[in-house]
C-alpha positions as CSV (number, residue, x, y, z in Angstrom):
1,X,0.0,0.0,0.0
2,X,3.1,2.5,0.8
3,X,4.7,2.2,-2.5
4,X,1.2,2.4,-4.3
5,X,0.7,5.8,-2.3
6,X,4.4,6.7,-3.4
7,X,3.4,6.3,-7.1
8,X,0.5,8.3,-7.0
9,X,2.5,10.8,-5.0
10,X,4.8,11.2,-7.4
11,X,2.4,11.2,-10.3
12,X,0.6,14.5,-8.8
13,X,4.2,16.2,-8.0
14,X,3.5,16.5,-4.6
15,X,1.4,19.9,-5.4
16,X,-1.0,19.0,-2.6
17,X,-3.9,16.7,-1.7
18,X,-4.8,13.9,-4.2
19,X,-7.6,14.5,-6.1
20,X,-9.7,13.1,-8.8
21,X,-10.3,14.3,-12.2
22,X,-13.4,14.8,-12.3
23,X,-13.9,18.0,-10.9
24,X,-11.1,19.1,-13.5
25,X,-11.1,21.3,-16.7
26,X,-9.4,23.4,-18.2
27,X,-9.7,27.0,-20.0
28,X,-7.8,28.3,-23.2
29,X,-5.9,31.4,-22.4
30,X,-5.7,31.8,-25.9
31,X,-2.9,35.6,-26.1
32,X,-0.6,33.7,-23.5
33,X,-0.3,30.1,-25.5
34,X,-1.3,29.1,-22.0
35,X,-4.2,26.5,-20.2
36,X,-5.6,27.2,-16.9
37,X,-6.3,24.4,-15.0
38,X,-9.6,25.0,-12.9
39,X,-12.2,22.8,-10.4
40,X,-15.2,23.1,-10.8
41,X,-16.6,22.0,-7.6
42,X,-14.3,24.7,-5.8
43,X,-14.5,27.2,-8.2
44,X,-11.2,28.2,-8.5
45,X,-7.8,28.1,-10.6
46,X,-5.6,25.0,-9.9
47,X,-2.5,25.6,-11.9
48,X,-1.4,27.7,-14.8
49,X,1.0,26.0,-17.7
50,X,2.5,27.7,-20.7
51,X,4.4,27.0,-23.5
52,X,1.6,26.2,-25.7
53,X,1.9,28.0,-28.3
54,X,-1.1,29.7,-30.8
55,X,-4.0,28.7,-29.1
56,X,-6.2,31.5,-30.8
57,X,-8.3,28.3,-32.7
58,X,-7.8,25.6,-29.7
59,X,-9.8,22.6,-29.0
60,X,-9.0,20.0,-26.1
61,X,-9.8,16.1,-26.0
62,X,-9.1,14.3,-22.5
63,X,-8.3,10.6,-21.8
64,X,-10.8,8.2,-20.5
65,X,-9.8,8.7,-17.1
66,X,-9.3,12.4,-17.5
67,X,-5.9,12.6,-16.3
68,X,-4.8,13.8,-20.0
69,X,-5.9,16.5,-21.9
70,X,-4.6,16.9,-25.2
71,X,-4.4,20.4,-27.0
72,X,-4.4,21.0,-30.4
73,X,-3.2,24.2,-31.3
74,X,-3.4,26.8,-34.7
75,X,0.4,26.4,-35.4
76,X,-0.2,22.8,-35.2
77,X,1.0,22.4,-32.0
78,X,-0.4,18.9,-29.9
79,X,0.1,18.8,-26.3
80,X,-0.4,16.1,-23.7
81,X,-0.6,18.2,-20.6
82,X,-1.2,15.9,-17.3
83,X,-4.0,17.5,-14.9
84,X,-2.6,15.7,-11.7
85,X,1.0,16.8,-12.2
86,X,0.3,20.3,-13.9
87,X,3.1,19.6,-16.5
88,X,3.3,18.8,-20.2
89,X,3.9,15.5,-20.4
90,X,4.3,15.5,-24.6
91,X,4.0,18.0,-27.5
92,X,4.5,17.5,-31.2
93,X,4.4,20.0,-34.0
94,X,2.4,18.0,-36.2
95,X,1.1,20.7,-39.1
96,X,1.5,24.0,-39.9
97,X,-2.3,25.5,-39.7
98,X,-5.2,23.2,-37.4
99,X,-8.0,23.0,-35.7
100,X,-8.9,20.8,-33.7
101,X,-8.6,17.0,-33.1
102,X,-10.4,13.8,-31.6
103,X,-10.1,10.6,-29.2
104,X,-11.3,7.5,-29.8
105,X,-13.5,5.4,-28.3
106,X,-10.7,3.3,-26.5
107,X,-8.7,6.1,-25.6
108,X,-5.6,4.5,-27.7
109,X,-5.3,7.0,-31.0
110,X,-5.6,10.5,-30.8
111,X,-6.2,12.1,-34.2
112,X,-5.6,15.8,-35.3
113,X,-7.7,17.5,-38.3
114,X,-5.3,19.8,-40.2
115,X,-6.0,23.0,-42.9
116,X,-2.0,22.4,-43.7
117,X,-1.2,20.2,-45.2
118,X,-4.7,19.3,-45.4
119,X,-5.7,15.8,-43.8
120,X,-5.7,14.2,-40.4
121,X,-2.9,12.8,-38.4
122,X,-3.0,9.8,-36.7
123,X,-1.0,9.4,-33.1
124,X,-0.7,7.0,-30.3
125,X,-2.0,8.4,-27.2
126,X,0.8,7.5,-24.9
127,X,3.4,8.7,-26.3
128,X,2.4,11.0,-29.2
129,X,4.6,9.1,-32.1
130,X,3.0,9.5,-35.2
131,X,1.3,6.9,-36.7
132,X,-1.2,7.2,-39.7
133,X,-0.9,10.2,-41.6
134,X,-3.6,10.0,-44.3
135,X,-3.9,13.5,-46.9
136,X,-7.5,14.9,-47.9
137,X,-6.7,14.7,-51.7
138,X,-9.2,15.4,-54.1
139,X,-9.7,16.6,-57.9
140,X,-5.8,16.4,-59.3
141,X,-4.0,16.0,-56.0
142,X,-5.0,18.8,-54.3
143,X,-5.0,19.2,-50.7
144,X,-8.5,20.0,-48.8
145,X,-8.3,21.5,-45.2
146,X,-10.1,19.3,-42.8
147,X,-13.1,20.1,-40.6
148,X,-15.8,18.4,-38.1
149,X,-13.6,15.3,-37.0
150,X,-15.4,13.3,-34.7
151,X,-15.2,9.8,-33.3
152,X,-17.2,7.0,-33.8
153,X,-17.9,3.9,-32.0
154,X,-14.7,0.9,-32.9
155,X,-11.6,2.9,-33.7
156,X,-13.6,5.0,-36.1
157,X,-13.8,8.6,-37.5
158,X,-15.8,10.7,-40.1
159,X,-14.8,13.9,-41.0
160,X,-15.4,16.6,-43.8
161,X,-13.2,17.7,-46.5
162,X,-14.0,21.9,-47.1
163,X,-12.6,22.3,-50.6
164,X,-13.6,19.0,-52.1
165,X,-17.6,18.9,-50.9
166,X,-16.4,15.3,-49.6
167,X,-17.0,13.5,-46.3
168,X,-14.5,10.5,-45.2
169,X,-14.9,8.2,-42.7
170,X,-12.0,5.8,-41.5
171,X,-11.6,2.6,-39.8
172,X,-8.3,2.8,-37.9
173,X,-8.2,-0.9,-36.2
174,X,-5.7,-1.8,-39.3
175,X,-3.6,1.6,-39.5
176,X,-1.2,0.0,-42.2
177,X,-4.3,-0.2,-44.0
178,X,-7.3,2.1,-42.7
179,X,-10.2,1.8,-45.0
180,X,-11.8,4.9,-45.8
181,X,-15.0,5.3,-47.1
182,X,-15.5,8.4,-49.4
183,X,-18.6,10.6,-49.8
184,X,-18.5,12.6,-52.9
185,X,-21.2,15.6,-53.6
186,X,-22.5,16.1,-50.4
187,X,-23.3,19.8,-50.3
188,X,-20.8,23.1,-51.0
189,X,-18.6,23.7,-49.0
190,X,-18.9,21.7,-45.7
191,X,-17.6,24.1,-42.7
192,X,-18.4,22.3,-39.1
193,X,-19.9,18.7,-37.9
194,X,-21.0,16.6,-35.3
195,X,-22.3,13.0,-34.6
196,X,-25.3,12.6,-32.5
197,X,-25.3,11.4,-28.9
198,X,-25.9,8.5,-30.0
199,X,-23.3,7.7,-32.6
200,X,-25.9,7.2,-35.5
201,X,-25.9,10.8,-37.8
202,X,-23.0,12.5,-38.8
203,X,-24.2,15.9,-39.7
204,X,-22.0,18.6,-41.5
205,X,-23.3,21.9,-41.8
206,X,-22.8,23.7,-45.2
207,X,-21.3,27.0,-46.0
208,X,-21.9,27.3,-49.7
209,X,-25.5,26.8,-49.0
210,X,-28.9,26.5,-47.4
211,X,-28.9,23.5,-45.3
212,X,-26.8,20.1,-43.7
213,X,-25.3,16.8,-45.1
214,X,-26.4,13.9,-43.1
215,X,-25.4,10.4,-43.0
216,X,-27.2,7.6,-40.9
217,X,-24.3,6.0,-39.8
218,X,-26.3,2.3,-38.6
219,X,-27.6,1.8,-42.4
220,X,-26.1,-0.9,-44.1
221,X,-25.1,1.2,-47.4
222,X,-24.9,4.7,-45.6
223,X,-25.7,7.7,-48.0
224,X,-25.9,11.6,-48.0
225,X,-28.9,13.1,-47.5
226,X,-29.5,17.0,-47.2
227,X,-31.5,18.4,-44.7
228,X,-33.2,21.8,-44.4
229,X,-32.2,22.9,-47.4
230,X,-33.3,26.3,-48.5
231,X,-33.7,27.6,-44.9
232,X,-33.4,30.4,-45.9
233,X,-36.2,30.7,-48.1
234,X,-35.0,33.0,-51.1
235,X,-33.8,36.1,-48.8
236,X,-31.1,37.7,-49.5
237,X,-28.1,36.3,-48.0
238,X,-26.6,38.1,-44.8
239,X,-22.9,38.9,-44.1
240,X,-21.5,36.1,-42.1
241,X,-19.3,37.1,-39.0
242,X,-18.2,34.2,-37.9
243,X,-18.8,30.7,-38.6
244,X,-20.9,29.1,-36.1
245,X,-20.2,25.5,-34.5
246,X,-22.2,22.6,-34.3
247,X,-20.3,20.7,-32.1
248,X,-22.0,22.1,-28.9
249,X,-24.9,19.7,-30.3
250,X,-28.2,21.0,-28.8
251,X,-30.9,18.4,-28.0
252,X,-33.8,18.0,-26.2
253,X,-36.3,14.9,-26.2
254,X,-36.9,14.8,-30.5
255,X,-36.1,18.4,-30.9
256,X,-32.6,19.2,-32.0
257,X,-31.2,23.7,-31.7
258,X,-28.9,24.3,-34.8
259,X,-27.3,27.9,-35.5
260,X,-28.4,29.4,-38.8
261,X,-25.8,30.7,-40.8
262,X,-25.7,34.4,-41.0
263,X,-29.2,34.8,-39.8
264,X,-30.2,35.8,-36.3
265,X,-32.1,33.0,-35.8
266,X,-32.1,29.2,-33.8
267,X,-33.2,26.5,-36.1
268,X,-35.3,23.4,-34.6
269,X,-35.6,20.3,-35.8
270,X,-37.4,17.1,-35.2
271,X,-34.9,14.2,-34.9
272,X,-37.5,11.6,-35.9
273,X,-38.1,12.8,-39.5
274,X,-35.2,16.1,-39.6
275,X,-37.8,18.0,-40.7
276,X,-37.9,21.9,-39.5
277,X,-40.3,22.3,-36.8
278,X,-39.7,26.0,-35.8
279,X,-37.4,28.8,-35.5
280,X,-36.5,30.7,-32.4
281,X,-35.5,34.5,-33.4
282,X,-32.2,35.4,-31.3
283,X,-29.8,38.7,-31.0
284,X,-27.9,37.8,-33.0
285,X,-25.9,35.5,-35.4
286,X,-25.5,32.2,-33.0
287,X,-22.0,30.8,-32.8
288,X,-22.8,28.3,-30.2
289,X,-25.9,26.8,-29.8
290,X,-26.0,24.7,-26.3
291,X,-28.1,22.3,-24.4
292,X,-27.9,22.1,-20.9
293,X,-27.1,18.3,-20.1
294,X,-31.2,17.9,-19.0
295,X,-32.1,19.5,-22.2
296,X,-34.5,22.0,-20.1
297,X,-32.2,25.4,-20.7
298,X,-30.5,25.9,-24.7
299,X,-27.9,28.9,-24.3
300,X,-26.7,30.7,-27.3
301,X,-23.8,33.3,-28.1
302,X,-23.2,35.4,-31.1
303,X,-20.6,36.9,-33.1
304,X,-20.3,40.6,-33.8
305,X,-21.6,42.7,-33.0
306,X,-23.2,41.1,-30.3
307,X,-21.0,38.7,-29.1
308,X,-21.3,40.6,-25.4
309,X,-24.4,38.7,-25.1
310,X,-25.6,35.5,-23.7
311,X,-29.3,34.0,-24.0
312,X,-31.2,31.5,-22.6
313,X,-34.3,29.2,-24.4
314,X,-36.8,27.7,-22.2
315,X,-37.1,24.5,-24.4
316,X,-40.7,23.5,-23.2
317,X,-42.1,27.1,-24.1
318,X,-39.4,27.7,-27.3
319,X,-38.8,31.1,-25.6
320,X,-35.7,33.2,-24.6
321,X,-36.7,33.5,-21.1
322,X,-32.9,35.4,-20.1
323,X,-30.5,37.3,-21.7
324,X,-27.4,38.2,-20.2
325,X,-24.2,40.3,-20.9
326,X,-20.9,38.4,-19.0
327,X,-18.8,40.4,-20.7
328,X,-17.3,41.6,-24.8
329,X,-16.6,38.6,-26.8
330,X,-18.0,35.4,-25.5
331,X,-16.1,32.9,-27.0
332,X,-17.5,30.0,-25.6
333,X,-19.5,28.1,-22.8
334,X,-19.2,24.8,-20.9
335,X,-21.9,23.1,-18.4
336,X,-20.4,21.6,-15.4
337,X,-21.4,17.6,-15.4
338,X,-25.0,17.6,-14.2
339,X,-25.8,21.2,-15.6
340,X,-26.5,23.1,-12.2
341,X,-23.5,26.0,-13.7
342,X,-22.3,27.4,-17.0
343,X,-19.5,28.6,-17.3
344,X,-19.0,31.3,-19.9
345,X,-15.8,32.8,-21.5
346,X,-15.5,36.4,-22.6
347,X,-11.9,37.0,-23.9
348,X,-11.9,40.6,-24.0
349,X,-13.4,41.6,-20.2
350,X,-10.7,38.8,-18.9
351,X,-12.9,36.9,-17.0
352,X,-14.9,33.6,-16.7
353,X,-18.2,33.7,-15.3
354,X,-20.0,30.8,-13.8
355,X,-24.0,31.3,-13.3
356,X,-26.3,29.1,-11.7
357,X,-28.7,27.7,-14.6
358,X,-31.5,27.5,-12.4
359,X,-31.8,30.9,-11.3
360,X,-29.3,32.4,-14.1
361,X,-27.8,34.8,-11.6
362,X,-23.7,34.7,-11.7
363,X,-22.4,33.4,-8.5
364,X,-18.2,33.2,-9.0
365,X,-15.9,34.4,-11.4
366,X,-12.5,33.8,-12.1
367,X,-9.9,35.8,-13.5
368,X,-8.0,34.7,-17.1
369,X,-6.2,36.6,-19.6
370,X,-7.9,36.7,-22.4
371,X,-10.2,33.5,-22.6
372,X,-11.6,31.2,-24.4
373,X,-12.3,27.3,-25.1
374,X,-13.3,26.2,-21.6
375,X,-13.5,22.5,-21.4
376,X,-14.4,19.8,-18.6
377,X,-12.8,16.2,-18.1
378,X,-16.5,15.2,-18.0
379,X,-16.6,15.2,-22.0
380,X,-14.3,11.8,-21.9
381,X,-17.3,10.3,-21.7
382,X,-19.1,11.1,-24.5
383,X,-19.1,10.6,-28.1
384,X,-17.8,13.4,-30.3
385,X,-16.6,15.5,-27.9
């Protein structure tokens, strides 16, 4: 029992008490290259680690047991930073322009999705050596930038190619030989994705036009299928601020919350048929569109001009009930585990705000240079995240 205690000592650097990780996260301090390690049962900053380079596009995965998280910078950085120690463990630079990776299932590969060169990397989890690196060619050996990498069940991933209108998944249980199933055609200009809770649809949103790619991933001979195309029924096309994200993934019972492109509106659809079953008017263009874990409460934020704002959609009445200002440029959100708090990233106030979701009034706030991915150890649990 001593030398177990030893080992675990050693493994948390002797910073203090041992602890678990599942009252870990961490937030993006995006001007520093730097990741703040936070609880979020105490409400309060753990430890501090730079070196990370350009984290002004970051996106973190963590291990199954949440000891790891892994950052994927801009510049192409990757970084295993360990949560119990407070140190970088590993960092590669593994591409010259990303944005973002995934995990999969088994917690074995980790997998980054890369603008240049344009393609995915494959790498082993422990140790970070390379080990698939597969290009998004298309046409006559161009090179398409990568978006919406997700994991599937089995050693799987699907992901969209940009510039070629394609979407790829691959099996990586053989990585001398992946197999790779291509999807040609399946909308312009694919810009974001997810995969449903459940690991069945893989949906892309489009850029170049009204509407998402779908894929019903349990078929036997999956297909593309486009879904509410021509939302936005003939009006004239609105200046797009910033690209909103899908992987916050909004649902609640049948009805899914999808950001509409350019317009200030919240698009609902009915999960059973992905048919449009509403529209919820907003302040602004949605960024991210986010269920709480219960599926009561859907938060939203916006780009510019209004990206000081924050609101909240009853889901049982389809109404904003709240809005709420936590400060200029909210860059992102993250429920704790079981929903009771938000917390809420606004890069250029400084700050992290964390509000009770039941009575939406702010109760802490923590202090970070210029904020803004904020991520929890609880999303090793779930698909796509």
């Amino acid at each position: 029992m001593g030398s177990a205690c030893l080992l675990v000592g050693c493994a948390t650097g002797g910073a203090g008490p041992l602890v678990g990780t599942g009252d870990l996260g961490v937030v993006i301090a995006r001007a520093r290259g730097r990741v703040v390690i936070v609880n979020t049962s105490t409400r309060r900053v753990v430890a501090q680690i730079d070196g990370l380079g350009d984290l002004s596009h970051a996106s973190v995965v963590f291990s199954r047991d949440g000891k790891y998280a892994y950052v994927f910078g801009r510049d192409g950085g990757l970084t295993k930073v360990n949560l119990l120690s407070q140190s970088i463990e590993h960092r590669v630079m593994q591409a010259g322009n990303s944005i973002g990776g995934a995990i999969s299932a088994d917690g074995k590969l980790v997998v980054a999705q890369n603008y240049v060169p344009g393609g995915i990397k494959v790498f082993d989890a422990d140790t970070l050596e390379l080990k698939l690196d597969l290009p998004a060619s298309y046409g006559s050996g161009q090179l398409s930038r990568v978006v919406g990498l997700v994991d599937l069940p089995n050693r799987r991933f699907a992901y969209s190619l940009f510039d070629a209108d394609e979407i790829w998944i691959v099996d990586c249980n053989d990585l001398k030989q992946p197999g790779i199933q291509k999807f040609s055609k399946i909308g312009r200009q694919p810009y974001d994705a997810l995969v449903t809770p459940n690991g069945r649809h893989y949906i892309a949103g489009l850029f170049g036009q009204d509407g998402l790619a779908m894929i019903d991933l349990w078929e036997s001979a999956p297909r593309v299928q486009l879904i509410l195309g021509g939302y936005g029924r003939g009006d004239q096309p609105l200046p797009v601020y910033k690209m909103p994200h899908l992987r916050g993934w909004a649902v609640a019972g049948r009805r899914a919350y999808l950001p509409a492109i350019g317009r200030p509106e919240v698009l609902v659809v009915d999960t059973e048929t992905w048919q449009e079953v509403g529209r919820i008017p907003v302040a602004g263009q949605p960024v991210f569109v986010m269920a709480r874990p219960d599926g009561r409460q859907v938060w939203v934020n916006f780009s510019v001009p209004d990206y000081d704002k924050v609101q909240v959609i009853d889901t049982q009445s389809q109404r904003i009930v709240k809005t709420l200002s936590p400060g200029k440029a909210v860059l992102h959100m993250e429920f704790t585990p079981r929903g009771e708090a938000v917390w809420i990233s606004a890069r250029d106030a400084n700050q992290v705000s964390i509000v009770n979701t039941q009575t939406l009034v702010k109760e802490a706030e923590l202090s970070v240079d210029a904020p803004s991915g904020i991520f929890f150890t609880s999303r090793a649990h779930r698909m796509g995240f």
